[in-house]
Every structure is written in C-alpha cells, then in structure tokens.
DSSP file (Angstrom, degrees, kcal/mol; ACC not computed):
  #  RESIDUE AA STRUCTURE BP1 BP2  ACC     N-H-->O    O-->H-N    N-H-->O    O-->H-N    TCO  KAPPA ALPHA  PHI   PSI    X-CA   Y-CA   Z-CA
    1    1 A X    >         0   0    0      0, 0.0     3,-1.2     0, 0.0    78,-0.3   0.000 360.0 360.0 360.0  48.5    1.3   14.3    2.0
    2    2 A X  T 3   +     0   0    0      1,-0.2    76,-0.1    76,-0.1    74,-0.0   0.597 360.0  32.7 -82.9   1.6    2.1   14.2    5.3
    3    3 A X  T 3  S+     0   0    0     75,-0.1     2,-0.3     2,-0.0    47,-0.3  -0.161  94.2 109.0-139.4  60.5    0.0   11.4    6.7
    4    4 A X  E <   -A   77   0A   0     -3,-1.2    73,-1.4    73,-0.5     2,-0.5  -0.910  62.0-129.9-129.0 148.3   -0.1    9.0    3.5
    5    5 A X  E     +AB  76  47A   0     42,-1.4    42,-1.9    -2,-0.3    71,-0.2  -0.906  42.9 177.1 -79.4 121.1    1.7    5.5    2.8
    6    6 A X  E     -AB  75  46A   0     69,-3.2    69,-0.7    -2,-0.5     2,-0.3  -0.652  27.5-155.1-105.1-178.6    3.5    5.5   -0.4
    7    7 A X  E     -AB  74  45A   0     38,-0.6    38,-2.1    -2,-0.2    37,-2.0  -0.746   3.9-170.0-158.8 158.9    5.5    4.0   -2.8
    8    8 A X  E     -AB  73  43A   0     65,-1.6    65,-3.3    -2,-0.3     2,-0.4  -0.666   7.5-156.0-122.7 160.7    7.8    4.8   -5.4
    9    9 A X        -     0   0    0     33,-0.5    32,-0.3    63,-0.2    33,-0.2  -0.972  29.6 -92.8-134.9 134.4    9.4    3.0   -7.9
   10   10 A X    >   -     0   0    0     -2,-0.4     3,-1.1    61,-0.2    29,-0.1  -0.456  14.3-143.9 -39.9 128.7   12.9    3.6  -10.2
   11   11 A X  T 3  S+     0   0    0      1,-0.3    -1,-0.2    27,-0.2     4,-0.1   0.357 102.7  73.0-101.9  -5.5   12.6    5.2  -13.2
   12   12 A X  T 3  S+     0   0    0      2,-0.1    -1,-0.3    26,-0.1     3,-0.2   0.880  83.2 122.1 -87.2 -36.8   15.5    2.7  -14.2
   13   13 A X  S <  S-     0   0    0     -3,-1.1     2,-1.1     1,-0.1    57,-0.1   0.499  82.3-109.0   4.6 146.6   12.4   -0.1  -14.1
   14   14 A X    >>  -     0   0    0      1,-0.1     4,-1.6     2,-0.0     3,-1.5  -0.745  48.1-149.8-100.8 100.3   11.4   -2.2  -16.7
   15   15 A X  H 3> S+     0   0    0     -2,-1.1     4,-1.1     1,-0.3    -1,-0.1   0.514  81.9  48.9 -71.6  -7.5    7.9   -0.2  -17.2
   16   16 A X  H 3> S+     0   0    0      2,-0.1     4,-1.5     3,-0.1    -1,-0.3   0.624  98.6  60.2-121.1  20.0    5.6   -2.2  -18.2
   17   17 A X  H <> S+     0   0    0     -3,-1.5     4,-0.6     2,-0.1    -2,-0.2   0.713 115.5  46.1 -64.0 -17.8    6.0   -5.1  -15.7
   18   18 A X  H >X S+     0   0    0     -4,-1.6     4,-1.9     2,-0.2     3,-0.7   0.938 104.7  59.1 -93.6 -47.4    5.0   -2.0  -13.0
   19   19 A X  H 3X S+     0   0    0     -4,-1.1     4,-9.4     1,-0.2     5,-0.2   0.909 113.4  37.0 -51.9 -49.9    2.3   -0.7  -15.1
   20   20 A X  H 3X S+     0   0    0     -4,-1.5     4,-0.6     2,-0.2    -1,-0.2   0.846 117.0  49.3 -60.2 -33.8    0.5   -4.3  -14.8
   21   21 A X  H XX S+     0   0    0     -3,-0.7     4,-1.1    -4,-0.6     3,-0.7   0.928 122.2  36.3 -86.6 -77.0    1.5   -5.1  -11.1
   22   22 A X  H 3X S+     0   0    0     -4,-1.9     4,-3.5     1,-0.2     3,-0.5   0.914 116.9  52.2 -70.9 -43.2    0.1   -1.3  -10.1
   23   23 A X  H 3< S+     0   0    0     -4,-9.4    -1,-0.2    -5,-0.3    -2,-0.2   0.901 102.8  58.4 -65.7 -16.0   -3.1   -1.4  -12.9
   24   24 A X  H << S+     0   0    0     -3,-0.7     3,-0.3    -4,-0.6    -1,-0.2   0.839 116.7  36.2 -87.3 -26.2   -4.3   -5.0  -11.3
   25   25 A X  H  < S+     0   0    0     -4,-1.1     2,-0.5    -3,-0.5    -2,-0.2   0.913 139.0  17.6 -81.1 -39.7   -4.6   -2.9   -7.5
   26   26 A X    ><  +     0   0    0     -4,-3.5     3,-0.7     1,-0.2    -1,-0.3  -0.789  69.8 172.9-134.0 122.8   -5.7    0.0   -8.9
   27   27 A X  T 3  S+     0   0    0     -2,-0.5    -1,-0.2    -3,-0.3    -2,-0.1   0.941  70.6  75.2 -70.8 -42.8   -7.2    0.0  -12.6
   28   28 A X  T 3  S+     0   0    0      1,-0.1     2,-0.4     2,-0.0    -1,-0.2   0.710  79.6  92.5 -60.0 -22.0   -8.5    3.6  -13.0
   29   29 A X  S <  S-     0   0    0     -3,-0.7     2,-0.1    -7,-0.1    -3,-0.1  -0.324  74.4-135.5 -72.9 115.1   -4.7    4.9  -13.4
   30   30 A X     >  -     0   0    0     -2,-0.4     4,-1.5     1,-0.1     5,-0.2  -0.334  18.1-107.8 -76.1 165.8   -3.6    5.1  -16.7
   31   31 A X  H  > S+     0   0    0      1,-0.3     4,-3.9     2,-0.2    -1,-0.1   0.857 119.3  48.9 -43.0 -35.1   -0.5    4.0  -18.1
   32   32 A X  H  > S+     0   0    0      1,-0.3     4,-0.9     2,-0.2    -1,-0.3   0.957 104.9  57.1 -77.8 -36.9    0.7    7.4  -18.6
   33   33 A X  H >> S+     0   0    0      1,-0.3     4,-1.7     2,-0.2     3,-0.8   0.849 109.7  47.0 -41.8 -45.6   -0.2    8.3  -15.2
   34   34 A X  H 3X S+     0   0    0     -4,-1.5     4,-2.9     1,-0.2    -1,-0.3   0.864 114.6  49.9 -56.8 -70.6    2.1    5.5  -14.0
   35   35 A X  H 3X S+     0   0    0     -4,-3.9     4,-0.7     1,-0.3    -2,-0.2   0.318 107.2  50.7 -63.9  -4.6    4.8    6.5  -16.4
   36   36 A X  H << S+     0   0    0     -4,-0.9    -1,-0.3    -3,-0.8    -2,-0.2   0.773 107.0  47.5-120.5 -56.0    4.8    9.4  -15.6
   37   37 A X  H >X>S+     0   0    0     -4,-1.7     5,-1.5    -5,-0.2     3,-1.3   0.912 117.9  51.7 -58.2 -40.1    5.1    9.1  -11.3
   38   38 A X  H >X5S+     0   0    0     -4,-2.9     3,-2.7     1,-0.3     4,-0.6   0.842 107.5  48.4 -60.5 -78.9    7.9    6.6  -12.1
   39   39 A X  H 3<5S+     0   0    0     -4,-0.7    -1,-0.3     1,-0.3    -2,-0.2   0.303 118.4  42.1 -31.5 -14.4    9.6    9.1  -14.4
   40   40 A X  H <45S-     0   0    0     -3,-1.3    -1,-0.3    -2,-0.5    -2,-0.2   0.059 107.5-115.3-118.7  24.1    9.4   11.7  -11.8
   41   41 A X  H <<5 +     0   0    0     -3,-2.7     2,-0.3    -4,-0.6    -3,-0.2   0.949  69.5 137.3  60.5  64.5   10.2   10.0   -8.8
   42   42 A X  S  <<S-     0   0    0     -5,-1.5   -33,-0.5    -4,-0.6    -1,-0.2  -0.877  70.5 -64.6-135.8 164.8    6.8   10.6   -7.4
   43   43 A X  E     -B    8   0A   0     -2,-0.3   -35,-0.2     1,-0.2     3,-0.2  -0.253  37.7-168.6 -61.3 131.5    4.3    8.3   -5.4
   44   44 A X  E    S-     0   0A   0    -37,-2.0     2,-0.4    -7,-0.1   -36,-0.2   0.576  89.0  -6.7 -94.2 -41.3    3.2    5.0   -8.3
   45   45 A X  E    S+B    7   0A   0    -38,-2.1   -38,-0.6    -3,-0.1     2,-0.2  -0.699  75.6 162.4-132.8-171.5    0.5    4.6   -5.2
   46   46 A X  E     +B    6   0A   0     -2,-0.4     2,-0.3   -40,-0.2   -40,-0.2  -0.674   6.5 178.3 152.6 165.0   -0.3    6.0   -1.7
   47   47 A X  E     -B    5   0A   0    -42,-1.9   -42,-1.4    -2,-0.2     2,-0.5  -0.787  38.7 -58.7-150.0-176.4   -3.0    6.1    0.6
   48   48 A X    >   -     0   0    0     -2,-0.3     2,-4.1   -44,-0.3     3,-2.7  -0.707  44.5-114.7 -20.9  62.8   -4.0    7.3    4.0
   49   49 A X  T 3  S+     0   0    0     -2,-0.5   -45,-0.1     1,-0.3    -1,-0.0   0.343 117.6  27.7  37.6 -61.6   -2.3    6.3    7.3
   50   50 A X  T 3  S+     0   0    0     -2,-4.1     2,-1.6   -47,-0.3    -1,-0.3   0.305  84.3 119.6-132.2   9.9   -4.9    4.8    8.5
   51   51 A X    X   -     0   0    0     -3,-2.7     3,-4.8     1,-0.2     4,-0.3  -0.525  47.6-162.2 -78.6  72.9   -6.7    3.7    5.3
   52   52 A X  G >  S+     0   0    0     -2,-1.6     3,-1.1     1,-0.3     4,-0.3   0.749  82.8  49.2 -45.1 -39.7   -6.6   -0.2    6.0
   53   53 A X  G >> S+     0   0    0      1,-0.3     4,-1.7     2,-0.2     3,-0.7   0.829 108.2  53.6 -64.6 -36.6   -7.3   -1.4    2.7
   54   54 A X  G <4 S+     0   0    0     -3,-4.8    -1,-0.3     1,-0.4    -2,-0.2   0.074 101.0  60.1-105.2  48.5   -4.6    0.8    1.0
   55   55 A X  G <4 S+     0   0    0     -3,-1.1    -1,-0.4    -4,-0.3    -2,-0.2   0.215 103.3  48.3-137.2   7.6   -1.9   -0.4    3.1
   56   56 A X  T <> S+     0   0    0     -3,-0.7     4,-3.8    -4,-0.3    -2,-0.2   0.557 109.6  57.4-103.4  -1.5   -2.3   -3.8    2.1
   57   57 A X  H  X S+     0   0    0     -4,-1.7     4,-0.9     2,-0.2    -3,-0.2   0.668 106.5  47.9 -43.9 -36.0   -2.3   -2.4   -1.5
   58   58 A X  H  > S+     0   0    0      2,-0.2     4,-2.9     3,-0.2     5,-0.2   0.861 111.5  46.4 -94.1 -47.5    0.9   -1.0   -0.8
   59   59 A X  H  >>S+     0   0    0      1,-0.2     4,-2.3     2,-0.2     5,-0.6   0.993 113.7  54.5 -71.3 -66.5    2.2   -4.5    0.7
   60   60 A X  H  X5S+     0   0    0     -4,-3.8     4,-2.1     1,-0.2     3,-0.5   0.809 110.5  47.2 -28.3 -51.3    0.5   -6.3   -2.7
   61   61 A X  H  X5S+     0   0    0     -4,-0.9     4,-2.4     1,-0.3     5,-0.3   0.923 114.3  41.0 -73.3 -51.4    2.4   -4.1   -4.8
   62   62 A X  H  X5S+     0   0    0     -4,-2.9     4,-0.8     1,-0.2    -1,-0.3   0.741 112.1  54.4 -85.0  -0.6    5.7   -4.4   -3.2
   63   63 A X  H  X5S+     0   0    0     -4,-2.3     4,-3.6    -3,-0.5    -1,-0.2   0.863 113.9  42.6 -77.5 -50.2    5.5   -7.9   -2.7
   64   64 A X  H  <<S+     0   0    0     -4,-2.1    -2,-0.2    -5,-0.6    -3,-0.2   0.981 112.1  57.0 -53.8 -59.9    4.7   -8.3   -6.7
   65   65 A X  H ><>S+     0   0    0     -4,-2.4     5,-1.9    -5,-0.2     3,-1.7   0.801 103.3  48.5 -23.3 -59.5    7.3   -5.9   -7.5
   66   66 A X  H ><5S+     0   0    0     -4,-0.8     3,-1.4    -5,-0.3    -1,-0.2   0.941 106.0  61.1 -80.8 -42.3   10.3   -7.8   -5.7
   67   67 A X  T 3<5S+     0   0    0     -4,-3.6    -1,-0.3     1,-0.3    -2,-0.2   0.366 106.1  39.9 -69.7  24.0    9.3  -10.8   -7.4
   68   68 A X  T < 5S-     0   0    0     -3,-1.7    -1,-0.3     2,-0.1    -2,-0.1  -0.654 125.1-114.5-122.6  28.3    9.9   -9.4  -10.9
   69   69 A X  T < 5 +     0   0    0     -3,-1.4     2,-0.6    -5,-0.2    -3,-0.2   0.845  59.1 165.3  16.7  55.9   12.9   -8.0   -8.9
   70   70 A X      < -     0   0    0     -5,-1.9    -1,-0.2    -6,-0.1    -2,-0.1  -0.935  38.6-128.1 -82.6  87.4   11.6   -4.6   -9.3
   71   71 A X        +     0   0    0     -2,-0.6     2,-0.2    -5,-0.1   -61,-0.2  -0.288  40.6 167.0 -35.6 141.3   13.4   -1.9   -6.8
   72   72 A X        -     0   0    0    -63,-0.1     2,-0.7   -10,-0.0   -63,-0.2  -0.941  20.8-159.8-121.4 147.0   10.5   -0.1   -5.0
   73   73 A X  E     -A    8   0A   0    -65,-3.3   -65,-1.6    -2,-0.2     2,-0.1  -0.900   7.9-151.4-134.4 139.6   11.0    2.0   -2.0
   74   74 A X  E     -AC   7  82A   0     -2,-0.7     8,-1.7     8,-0.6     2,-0.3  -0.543  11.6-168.4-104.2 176.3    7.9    2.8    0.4
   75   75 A X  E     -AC   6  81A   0    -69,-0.7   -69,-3.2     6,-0.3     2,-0.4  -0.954   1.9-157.9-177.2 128.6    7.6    5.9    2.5
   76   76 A X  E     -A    5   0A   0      4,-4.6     2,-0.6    -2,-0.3     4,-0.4  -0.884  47.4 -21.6-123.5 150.0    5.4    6.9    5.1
   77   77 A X  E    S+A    4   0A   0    -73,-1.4   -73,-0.5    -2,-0.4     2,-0.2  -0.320 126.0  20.5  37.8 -81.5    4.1    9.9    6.8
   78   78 A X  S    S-     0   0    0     -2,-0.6    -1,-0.2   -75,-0.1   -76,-0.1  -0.233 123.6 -78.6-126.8  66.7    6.2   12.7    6.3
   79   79 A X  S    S+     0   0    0      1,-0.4    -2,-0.2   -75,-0.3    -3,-0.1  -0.050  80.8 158.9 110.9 -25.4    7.9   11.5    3.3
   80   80 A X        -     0   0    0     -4,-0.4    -4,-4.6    -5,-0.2    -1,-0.4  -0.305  47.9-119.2 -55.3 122.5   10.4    9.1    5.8
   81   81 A X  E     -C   75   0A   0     -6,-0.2     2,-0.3     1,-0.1    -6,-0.3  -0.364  45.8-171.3 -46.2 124.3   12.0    6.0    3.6
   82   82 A X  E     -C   74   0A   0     -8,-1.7    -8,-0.6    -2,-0.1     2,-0.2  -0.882  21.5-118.6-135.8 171.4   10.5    2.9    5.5
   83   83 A X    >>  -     0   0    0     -2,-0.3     3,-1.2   -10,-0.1     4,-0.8  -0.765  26.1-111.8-109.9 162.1   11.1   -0.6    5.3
   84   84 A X  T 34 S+     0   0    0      1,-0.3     4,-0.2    -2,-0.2     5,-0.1   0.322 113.6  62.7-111.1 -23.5    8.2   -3.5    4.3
   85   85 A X  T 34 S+     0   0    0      2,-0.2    -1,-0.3     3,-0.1     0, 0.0   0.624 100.5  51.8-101.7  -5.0    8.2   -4.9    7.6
   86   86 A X  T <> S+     0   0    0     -3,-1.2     4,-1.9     2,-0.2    -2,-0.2   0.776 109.4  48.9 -74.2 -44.2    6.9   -1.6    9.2
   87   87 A X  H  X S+     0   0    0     -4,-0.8     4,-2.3     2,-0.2     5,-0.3   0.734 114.5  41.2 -70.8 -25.0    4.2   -1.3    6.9
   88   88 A X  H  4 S+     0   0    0     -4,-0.2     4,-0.3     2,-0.2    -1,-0.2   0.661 112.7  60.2 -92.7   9.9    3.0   -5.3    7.4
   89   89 A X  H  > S+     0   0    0      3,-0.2     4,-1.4     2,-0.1     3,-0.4   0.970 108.8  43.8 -71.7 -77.5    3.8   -4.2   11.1
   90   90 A X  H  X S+     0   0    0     -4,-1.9     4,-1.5     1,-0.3     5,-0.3   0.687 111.6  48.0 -52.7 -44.4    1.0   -1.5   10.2
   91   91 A X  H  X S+     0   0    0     -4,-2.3     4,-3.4     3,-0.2    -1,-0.3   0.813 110.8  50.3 -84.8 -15.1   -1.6   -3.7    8.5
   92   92 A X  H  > S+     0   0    0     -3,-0.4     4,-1.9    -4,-0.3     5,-0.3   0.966 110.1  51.2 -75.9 -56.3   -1.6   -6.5   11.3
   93   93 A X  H >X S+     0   0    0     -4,-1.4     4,-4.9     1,-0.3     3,-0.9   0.873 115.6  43.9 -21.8 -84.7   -2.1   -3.6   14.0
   94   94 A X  H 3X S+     0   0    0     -4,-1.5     4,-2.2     1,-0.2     5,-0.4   0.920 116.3  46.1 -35.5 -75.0   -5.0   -2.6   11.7
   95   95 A X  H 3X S+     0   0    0     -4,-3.4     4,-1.2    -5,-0.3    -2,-0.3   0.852 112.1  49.5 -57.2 -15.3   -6.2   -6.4   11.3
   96   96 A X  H <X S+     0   0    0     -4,-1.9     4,-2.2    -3,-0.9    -1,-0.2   0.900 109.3  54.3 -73.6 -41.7   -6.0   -7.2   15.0
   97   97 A X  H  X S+     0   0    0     -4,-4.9     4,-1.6    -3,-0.3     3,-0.2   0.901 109.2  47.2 -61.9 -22.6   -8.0   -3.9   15.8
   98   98 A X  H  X S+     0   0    0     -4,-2.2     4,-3.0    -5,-0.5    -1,-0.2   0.957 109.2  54.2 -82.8 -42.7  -10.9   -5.0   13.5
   99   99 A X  H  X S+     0   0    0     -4,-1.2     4,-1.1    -5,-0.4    -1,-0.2   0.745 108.9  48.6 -52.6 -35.3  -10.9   -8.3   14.9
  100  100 A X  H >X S+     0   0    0     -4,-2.2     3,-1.8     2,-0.3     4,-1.5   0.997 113.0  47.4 -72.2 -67.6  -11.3   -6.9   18.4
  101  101 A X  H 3X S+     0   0    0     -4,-1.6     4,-1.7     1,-0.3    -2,-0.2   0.595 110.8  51.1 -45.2 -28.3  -13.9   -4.9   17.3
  102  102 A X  H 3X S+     0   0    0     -4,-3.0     4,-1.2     2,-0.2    -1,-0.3   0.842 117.0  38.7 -71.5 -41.4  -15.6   -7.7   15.5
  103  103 A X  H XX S+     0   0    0     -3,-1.8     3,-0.9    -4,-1.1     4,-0.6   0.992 110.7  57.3 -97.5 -56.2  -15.5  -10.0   18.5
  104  104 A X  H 3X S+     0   0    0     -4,-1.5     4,-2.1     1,-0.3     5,-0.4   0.898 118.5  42.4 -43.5 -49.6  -16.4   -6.6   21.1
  105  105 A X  H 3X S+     0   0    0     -4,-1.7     4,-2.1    -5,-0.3     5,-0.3   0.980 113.3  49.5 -70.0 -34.2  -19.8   -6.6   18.3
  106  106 A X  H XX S+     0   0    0     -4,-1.2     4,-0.9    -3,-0.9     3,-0.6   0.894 111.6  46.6 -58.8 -58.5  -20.1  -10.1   18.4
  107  107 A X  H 3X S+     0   0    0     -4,-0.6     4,-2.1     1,-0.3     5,-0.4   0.888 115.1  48.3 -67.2 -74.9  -20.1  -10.3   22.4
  108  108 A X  H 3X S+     0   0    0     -4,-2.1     4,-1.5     1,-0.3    -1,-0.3   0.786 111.0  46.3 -52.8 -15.4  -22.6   -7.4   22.7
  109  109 A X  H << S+     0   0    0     -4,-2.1     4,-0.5    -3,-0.6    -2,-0.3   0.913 107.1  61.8 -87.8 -34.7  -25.0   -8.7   20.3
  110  110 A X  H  < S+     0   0    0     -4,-0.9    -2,-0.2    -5,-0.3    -1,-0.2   0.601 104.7  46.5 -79.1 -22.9  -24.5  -11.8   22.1
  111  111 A X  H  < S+     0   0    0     -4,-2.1    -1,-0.2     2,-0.1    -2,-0.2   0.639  97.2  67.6 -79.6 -39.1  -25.9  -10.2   25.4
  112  112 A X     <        0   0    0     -4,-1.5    -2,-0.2    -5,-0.4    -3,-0.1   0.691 360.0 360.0 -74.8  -0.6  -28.8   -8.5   24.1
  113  113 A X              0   0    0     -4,-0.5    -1,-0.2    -5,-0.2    -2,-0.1   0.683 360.0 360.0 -76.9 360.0  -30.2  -12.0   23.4
C-alpha cells in the first residue's frame, strides 16, 4: 500500500461508536470488517494518494473520531505515521488545483464565445 492514505484506529476503542462514524463514509463495510481492521491493527479506511474524495473521508473520519475522543492515527504513503494537518494540507492542495482547473475551463469556454 504504498501510495494510499489511511487510518487506523485502537483496538482499545469503544467499537461501536467507530463502526457508526466509519459505516456513515463508507456503508458497504460491514461491522465485522470494521472489527476486524481495528482488532488487527490494520487500515479501518484508506484510499489513494491522490484520490480527492477519499482524503476528505479520511479527514471526516478523524475529525468525528476525536470528538467521541476516539485515538485514530493516519498514515500515508509508505506506511509513514502522519499528522491531520498534512492530510487537510493534502486536500486543500487538491481543492485549489480543481478550482484552477475550473476557472482555466471557465476562461476557455469563455473565449470560444
């Protein structure tokens, strides 16, 4: 998993305050599935580097999390413990690039007129 956003959760956790928190971003995971990554210290989520959507899944999650005061610890690329402000680092980056690209479309379209 060497170019995915994760996170992981303590297996010391109260489990099903994580189950709800994690099923409301992504429903298809069952409970056990859930219970399972906690209980084995394995990714609860991840996505893709570069996967814009599931890096502010990641940020939803850990935001919900710490306000049930729920340890979570995220991890990025190859496996490296990161901190929460690297990852919203990573999704403004991402939302400023779409935004240039939305105003670059806007501009041209705005020329062919």
């Amino acid at each position: 998993m060497c170019d995915t956003v994760g996170i992981k959760i303590s297996s010391e956790s109260p489990i099903a305050k994580c189950v709800s928190i994690i099923r409301e971003i992504e429903p298809d995971l069952s409970i056990s599935d859930i219970r399972t990554a906690i209980d084995n210290n394995e990714y609860v989520l991840s996505y893709d580097y570069t996967d814009e959507k599931g890096i502010k899944n990641i940020v939803k999650c850990y935001e919900e999390l710490e306000k049930l005061g729920i340890k979570a610890r995220l991890y990025e690329l190859d496996n490296e413990e990161c901190s929460i402000e690297l990852i919203k680092n990573l999704d403004k980056m991402y939302d400023e690039i779409s935004d240039d690209i939305d105003a670059e479309m806007e501009a041209e379209d705005n020329d062919d007129i």
